[in-house]
RODO-2510 file (C-alpha; in nm, 4 decimals, decimal comma):
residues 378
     n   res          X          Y          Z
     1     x    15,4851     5,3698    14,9051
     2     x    15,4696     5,2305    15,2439
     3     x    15,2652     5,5188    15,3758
     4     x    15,0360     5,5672    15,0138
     5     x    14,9562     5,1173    15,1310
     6     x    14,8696     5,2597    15,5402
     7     x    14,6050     5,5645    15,3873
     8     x    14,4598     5,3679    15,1132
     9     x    14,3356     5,1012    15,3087
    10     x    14,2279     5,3014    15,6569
    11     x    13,8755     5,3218    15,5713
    12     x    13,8290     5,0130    15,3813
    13     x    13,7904     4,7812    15,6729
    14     x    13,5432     4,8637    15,8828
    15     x    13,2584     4,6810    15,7344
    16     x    13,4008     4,3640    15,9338
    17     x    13,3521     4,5197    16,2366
    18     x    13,0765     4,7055    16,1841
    19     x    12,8655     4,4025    16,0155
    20     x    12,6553     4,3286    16,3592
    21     x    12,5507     4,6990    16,3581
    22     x    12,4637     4,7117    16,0116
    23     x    12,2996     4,4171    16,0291
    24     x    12,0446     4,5416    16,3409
    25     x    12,0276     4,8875    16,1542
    26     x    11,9231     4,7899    15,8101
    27     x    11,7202     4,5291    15,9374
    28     x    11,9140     4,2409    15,7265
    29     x    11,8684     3,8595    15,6865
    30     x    12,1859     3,5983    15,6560
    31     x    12,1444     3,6407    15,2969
    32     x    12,1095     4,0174    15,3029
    33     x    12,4441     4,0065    15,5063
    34     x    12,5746     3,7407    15,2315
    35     x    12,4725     4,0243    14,9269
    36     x    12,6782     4,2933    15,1144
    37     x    13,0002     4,1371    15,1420
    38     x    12,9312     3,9885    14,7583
    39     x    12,8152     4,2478    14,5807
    40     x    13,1168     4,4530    14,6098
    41     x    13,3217     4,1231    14,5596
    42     x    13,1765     4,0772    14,2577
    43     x    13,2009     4,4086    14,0518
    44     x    13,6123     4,3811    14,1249
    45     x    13,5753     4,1161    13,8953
    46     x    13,5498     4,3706    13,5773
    47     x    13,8597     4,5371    13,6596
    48     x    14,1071     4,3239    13,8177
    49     x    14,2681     4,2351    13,4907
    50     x    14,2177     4,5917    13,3256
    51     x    14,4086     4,7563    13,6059
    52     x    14,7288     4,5202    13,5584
    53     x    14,7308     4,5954    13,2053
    54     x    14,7268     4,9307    13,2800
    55     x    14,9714     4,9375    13,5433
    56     x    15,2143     4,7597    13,2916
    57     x    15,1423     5,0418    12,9984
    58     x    15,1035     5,3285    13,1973
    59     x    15,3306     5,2899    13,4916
    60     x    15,2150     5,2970    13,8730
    61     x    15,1637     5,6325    13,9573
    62     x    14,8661     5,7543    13,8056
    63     x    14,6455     5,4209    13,9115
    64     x    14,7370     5,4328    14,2226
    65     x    14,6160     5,8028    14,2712
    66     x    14,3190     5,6779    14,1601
    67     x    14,2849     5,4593    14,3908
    68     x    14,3359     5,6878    14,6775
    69     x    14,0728     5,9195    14,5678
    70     x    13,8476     5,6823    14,5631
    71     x    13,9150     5,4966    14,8680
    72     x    13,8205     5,8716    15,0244
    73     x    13,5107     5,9019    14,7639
    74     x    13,3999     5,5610    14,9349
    75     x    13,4651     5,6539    15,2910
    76     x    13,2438     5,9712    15,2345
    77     x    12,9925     5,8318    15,0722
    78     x    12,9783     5,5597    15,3569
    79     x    12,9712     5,8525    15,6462
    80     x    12,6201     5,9424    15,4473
    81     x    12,4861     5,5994    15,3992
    82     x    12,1200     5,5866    15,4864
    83     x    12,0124     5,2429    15,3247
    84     x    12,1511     4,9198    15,2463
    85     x    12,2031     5,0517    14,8858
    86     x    12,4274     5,3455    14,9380
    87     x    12,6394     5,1598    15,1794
    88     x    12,6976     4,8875    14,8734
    89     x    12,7828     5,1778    14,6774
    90     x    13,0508     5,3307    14,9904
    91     x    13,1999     4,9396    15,0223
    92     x    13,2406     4,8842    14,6296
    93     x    13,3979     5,2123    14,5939
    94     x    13,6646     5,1046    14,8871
    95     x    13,6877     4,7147    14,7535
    96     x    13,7883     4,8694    14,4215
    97     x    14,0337     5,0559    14,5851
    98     x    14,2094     4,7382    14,6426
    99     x    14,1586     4,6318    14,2928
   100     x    14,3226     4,9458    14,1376
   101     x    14,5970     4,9870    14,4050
   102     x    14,7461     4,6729    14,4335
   103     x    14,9080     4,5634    14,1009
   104     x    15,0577     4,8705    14,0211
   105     x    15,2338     4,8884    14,3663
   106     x    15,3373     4,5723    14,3854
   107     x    15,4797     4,5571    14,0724
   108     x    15,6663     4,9205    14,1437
   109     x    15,8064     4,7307    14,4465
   110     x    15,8874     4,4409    14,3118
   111     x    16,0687     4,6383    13,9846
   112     x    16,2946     4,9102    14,2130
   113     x    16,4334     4,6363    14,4403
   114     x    16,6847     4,3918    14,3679
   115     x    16,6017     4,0146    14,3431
   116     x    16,7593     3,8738    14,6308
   117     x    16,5729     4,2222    14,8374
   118     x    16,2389     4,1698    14,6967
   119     x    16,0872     3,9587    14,9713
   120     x    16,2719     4,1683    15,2393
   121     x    16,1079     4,4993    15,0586
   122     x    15,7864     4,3648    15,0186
   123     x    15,7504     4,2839    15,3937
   124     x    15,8000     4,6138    15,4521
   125     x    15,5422     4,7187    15,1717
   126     x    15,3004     4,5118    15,2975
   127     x    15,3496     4,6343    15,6811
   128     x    15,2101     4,9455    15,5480
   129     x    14,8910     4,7841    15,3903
   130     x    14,7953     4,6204    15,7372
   131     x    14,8984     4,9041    15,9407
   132     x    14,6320     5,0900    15,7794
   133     x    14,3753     4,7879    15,7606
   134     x    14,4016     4,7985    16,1424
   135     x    14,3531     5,1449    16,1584
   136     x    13,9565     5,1456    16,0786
   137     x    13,8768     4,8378    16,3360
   138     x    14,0942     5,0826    16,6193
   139     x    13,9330     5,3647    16,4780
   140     x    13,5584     5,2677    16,5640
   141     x    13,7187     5,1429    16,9052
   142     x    13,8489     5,4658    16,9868
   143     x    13,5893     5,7287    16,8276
   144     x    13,2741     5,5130    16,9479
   145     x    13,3805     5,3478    17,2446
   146     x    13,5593     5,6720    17,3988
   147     x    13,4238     5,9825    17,1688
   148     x    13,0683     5,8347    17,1469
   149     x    13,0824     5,9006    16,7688
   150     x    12,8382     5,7176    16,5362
   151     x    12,9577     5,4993    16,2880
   152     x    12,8735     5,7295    16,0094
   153     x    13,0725     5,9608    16,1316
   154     x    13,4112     5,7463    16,1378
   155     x    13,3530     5,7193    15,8142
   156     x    13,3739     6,0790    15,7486
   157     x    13,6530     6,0942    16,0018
   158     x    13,8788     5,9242    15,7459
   159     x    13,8163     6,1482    15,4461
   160     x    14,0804     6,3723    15,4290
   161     x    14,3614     6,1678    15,6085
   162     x    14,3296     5,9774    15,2771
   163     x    14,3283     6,2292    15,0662
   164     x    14,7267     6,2736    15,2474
   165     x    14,7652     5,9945    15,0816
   166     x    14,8240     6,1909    14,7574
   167     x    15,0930     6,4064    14,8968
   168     x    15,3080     6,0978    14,9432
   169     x    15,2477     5,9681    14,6042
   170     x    15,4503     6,3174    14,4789
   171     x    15,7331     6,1896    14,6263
   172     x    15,7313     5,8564    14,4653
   173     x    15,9877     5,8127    14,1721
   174     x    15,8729     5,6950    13,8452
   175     x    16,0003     5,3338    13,7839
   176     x    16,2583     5,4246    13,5397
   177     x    16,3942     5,7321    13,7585
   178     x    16,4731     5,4870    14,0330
   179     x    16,8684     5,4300    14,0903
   180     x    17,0100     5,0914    14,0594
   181     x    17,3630     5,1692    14,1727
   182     x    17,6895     5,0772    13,9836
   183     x    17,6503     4,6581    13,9863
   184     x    17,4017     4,5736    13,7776
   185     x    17,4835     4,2020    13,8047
   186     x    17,2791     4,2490    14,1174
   187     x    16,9537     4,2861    13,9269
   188     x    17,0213     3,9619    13,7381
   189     x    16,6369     3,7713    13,7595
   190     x    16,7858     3,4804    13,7028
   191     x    16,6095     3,1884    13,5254
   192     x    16,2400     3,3552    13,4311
   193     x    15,9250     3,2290    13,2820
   194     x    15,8197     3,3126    12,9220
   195     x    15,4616     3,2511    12,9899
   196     x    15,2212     3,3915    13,2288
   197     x    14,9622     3,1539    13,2334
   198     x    15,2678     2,8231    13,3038
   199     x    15,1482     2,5466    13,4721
   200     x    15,3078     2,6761    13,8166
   201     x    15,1455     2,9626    13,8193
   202     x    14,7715     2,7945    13,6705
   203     x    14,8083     2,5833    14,0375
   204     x    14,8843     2,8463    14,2293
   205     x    14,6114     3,0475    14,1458
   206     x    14,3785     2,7030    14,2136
   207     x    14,5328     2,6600    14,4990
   208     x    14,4608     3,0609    14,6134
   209     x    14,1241     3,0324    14,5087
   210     x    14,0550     2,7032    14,7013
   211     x    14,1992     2,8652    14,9929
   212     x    14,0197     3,2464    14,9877
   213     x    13,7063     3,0670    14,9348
   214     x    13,7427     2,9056    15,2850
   215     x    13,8387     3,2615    15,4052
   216     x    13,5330     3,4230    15,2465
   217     x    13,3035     3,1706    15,4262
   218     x    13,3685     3,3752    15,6838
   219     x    13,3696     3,7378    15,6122
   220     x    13,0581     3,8558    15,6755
   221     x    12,9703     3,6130    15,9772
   222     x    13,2846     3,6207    16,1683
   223     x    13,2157     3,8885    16,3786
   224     x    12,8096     3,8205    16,4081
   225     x    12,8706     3,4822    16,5186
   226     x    13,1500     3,6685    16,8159
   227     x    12,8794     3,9421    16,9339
   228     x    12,5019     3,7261    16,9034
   229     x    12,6610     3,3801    16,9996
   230     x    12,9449     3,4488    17,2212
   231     x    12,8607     3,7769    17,3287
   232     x    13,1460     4,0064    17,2196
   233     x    13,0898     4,3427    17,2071
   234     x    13,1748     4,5653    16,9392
   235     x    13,4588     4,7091    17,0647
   236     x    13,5947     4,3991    17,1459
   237     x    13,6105     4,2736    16,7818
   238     x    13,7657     4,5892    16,6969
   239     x    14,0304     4,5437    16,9343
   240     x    14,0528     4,2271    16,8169
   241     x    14,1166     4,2906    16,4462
   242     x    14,3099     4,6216    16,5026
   243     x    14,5560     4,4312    16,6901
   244     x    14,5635     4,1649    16,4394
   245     x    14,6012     4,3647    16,1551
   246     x    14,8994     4,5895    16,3490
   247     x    15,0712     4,2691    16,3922
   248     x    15,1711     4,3260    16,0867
   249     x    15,4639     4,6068    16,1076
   250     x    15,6287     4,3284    16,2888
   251     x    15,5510     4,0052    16,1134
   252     x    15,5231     4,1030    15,7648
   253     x    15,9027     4,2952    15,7499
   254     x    16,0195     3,9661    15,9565
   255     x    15,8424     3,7114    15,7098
   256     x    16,0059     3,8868    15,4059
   257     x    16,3327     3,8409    15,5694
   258     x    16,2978     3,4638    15,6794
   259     x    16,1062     3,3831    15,3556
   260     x    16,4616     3,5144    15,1638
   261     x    16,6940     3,2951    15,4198
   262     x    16,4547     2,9705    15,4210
   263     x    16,3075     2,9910    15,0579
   264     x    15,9802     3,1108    14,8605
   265     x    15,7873     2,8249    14,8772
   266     x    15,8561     2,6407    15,1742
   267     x    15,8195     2,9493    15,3950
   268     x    15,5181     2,9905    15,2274
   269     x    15,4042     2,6554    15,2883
   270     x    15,5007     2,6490    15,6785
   271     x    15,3504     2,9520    15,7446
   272     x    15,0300     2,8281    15,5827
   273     x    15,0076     2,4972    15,7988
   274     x    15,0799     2,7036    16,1479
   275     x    14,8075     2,9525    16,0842
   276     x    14,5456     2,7465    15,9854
   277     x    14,6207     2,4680    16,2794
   278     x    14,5605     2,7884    16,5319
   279     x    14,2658     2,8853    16,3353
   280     x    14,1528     2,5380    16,4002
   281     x    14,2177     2,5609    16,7763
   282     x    14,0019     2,9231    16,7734
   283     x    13,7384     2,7590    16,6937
   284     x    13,7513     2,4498    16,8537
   285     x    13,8024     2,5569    17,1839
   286     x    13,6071     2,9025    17,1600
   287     x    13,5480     3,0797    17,4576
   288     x    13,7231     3,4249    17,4826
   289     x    14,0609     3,4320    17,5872
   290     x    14,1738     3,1065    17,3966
   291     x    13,9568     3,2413    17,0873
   292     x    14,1590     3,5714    17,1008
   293     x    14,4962     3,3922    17,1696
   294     x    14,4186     3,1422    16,8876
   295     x    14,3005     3,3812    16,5932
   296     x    14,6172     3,6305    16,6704
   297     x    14,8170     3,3668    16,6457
   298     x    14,6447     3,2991    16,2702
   299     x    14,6441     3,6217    16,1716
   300     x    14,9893     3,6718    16,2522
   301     x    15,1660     3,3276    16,1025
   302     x    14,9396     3,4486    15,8002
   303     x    15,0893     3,7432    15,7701
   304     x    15,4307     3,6296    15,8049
   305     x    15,3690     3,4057    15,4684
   306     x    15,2157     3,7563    15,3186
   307     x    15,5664     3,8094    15,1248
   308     x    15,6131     3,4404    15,0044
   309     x    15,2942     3,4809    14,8495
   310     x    15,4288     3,8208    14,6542
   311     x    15,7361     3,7088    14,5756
   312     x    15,5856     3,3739    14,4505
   313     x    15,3825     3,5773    14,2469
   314     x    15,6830     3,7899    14,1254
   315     x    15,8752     3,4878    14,0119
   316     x    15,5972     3,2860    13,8524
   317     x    15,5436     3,6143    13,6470
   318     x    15,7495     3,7316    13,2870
   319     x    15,9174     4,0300    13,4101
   320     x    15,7618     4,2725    13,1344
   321     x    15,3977     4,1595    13,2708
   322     x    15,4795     4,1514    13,6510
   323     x    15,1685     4,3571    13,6663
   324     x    14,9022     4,1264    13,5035
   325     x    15,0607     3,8200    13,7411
   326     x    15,0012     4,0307    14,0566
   327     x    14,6168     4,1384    13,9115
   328     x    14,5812     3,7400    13,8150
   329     x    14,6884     3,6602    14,1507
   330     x    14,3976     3,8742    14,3141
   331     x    14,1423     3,7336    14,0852
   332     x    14,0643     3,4295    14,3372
   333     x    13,9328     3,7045    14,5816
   334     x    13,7157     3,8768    14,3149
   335     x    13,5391     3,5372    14,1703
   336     x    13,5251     3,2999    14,5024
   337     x    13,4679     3,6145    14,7599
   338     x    13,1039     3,6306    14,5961
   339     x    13,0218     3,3009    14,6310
   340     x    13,2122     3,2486    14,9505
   341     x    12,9860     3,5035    15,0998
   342     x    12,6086     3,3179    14,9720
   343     x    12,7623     2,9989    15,0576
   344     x    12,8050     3,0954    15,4318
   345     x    12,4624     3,2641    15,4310
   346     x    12,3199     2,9478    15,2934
   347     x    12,5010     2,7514    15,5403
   348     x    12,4017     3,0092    15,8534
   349     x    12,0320     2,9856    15,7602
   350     x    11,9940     2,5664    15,7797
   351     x    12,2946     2,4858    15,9582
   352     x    12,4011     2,7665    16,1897
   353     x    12,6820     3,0052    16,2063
   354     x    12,9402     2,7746    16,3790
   355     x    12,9375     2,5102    16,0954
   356     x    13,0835     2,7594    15,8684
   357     x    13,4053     2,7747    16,0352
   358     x    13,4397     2,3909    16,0308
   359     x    13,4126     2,4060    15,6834
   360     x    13,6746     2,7037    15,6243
   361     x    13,9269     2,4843    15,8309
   362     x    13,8593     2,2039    15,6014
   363     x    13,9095     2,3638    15,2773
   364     x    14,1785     2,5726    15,3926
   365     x    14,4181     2,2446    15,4283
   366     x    14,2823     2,0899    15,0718
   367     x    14,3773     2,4286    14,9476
   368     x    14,7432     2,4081    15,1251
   369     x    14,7821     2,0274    14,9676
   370     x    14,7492     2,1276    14,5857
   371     x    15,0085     2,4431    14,7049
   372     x    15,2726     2,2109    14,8573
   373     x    15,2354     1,9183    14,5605
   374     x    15,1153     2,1027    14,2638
   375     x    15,3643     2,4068    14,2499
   376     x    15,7381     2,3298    14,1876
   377     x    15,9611     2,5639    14,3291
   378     x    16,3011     2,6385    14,4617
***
C-alpha cells in the first residue's frame, strides 16, 4: 500500500513547479493561472462522495486500480499537452486520482490495523504518499536541469513507473483476508459514533475547509511569486518542494507515533500552531535562505500532524462508513480549492502577489481556533 501511495502520486505534482513555465508558454493571465489550478479542483467535487461509497460497497482494491491507471492516463496525456485545454484535461485526470485513491486506502489502512496502531500505520501510509509527491518536483530537477529534457517529456517519463503501481496492488490482501491474530480484544474501537455527520465531525470539516482555503490562496502563485519576484529559478523550487515533500518518510512515520503517545487532537493541534508560525516567518522575512529554512520547517511540522488528521477522521467516523468520513474529509479541498485559486488571482491582479500570503497566514490561525474550541476530543 505504501508503495501503490509513492506511484500514484509521482506525476501528479508537477504543475506547482512547473506553473511559471506554463504560465510564459501558454501565454496566461493571473486569472488564467487561477482557472488551471480550479478547474481541476472543481470537477473532484462530483466524485468525492461517490468514491467513498464505493470504497465502502465494493472494497479497496478495484478503486484504487483505477486510480493508478489514470494517474498514468493523466501523466501521458500531459507529456502531449499542446494548449491550455489539454493540459486541464492531463491535471484533472491526475487531481482525480487523488479523489479515487484516497478513501479506499485509507480506510483499508485504517480497517487492517489495530486501534491503538492506526496512527503509527498511517504515518507510514502516508510517508509513501509524499515520497512520491516529491518525486515529480525532483524529477523536473534532475531530467531538465541535468538531462536537458523538456517538461513534456517528464511527463511521459512517469508513464509506465505508474503503471508498476498495479503490480503492487496484486499483492495487497482483500480487507477480510487480512489476519488479526489470536486477541481480538485488541481490535476493540472502543466508544464509536453512530452518526457520520455528529457535531464533531460537522466542525472539523469547517474547520478543514477554513484552513485549505488559506492553503489554496496559494497554489498556483507560490512558486510565480519565488521565480518573477524573488528570482528563483526553476530548479530551485523543485528542490525546494522535493525536499519538502521527502521530509515526509521521516516526519510522517514519527508524527503517527507521537500523535499515539501525546493524543489525537492535541498533537494535531500543536503541530498546526508550529507550522503555520514558520510559515509566517517565510514570508515575513523572505529572502532565500530564511524563506527556504522557514517553509521546510512548515512543511515538515505539517506533515508531522498528517496522521492526527487521519486518525481524527477515523474516530469521528461509524466504523461501517469509515470510507464516506475519509471522502467527507477531502471535500474541503474539492469545494474551497476552486475558489481559493480565483480568490488569489483576484487578489494578485489589484493587490499583488505578496498580499496573498498575508492573508493565508491569517485564515490559517482562524481556521486552527474553531479546531482547538469547536472539536471535543480525547
Amino acid at each position: 500500500m505504501v508503495l501503490t501511495h509513492v506511484l500514484v502520486h509521482a506525476a501528479g505534482n508537477m504543475r506547482s513547479t512547473l506553473f511559471p513555465i506554463l504560465q510564459d508558454e501558454f501565454s496566461l493571465s493571473y486569472q488564467q493561472v487561477g482557472l488551471l489550478v480550479a478547474i481541476p479542483s472543481l470537477i473532484q467535487i462530483f466524485f468525492t462522495v461517490p468514491t467513498g461509497l464505493l470504497s465502502d460497497r465494493f472494497g479497496a482494491k478495484r478503486l484504487i486500480a483505477v486510480s493508478i491507471v489514470m494517474a498514468a492516463v493523466g501523466a501521458f496525456l500531459g507529456s502531449i499537452s499542446v494548449n491550455p485545454w489539454m493540459y486541464i484535461v492531463a491535471s484533472t485526470l491526475m487531481t482525480l486520482t487523488s479523489t479515487l485513491y484516497h478513501p479506499p486506502s485509507q480506510s483499508y489502512v485504517s480497517e487492517t490495523t489495530r486501534p491503538r496502531d492506526r496512527s503509527r500505520a498511517l504515518g507510514i501510509w502516508n510517508a509513501g504518499g509524499t515520497t512520491g509527491v516529491a518525486m515529480g518536483p525532483l524529477s523536473i530537477t534532475i531530467l531538465m536541469g541535468f538531462f536537458a529534457f523538456q517538461w513534456r517529456q517528464v511527463y511521459n517519463f512517469w508513464v509506465i513507473p505508474i503503471l508498476l503501481g498495479l503490480v503492487a496492488l496484486y499483492f495487497v490482501k482483500p480487507t477480510d483476508e487480512v489476519e488479526r491474530g489470536n486477541v481480538e480484544g485488541e481490535w476493540d474501537e472502543g466508544g464509536t459514533v453512530e452518526k457520520l455527520l455528529n457535531m464533531d465531525m460537522i466542525v472539523f470539516l469547517l474547520s478543514g475547509t477554513i484552513r485549505r482555503f488559506g492553503g489554496g490562496l496559494t497554489t498556483g502563485f507560490l512558486t510565480i511569486w519565488l521565480a518573477k519576484s524573488q528570482g528563483w529559478t526553476i530548479s530551485q523550487i523543485g528542490v525546494m518542494l522535493s525536499v519538502s515533500s521527502l521530509m515526509g518518510i521521516i516526519a510522517s512515520p514519527l508524527g503517527g507515533e507521537l500523535c499515539s503517545r501525546f493524543g489525537v487532537k492535541r498533537w494535531l493541534v500543536g503541530t498546526l500552531f508550529a507550522s503555520y508560525v514558520c510559515f509566517v516567518l517565510a514570508i515575513v522575512l523572505k529572502g532565500f535562505w530564511p524563506f527556504m529554512v522557514f517553509y521546510l520547517a512548515q512543511r515538515f511540522f505539517g506533515i508531522l500532524g498528517m496522521p492526527a488528521n487521519m486518525t481524527m477522521t477515523a474516530k469521528l467516523s461509524p466504523p461501517k462508513q469509515r470510507g464516506v468520513g475519509f471522502a467527507l474529509s477531502s471535500i474541503p479541498d474539492t469545494i474551497v480549492g476552486p475558489m481559493a485559486s480565483m480568490a488569489a488571482a483576484y487578489i494578485a491582479d489589484y493587490y499583488g502577489l505578496y498580499p496573498i500570503f498575508v492573508t493565508t497566514a491569517a485564515i490559517y490561525f482562524i481556521g486552527l481556533g474553531i479546531l482547538q474550541l469547536g472539536v471535543k476530543m480525547e
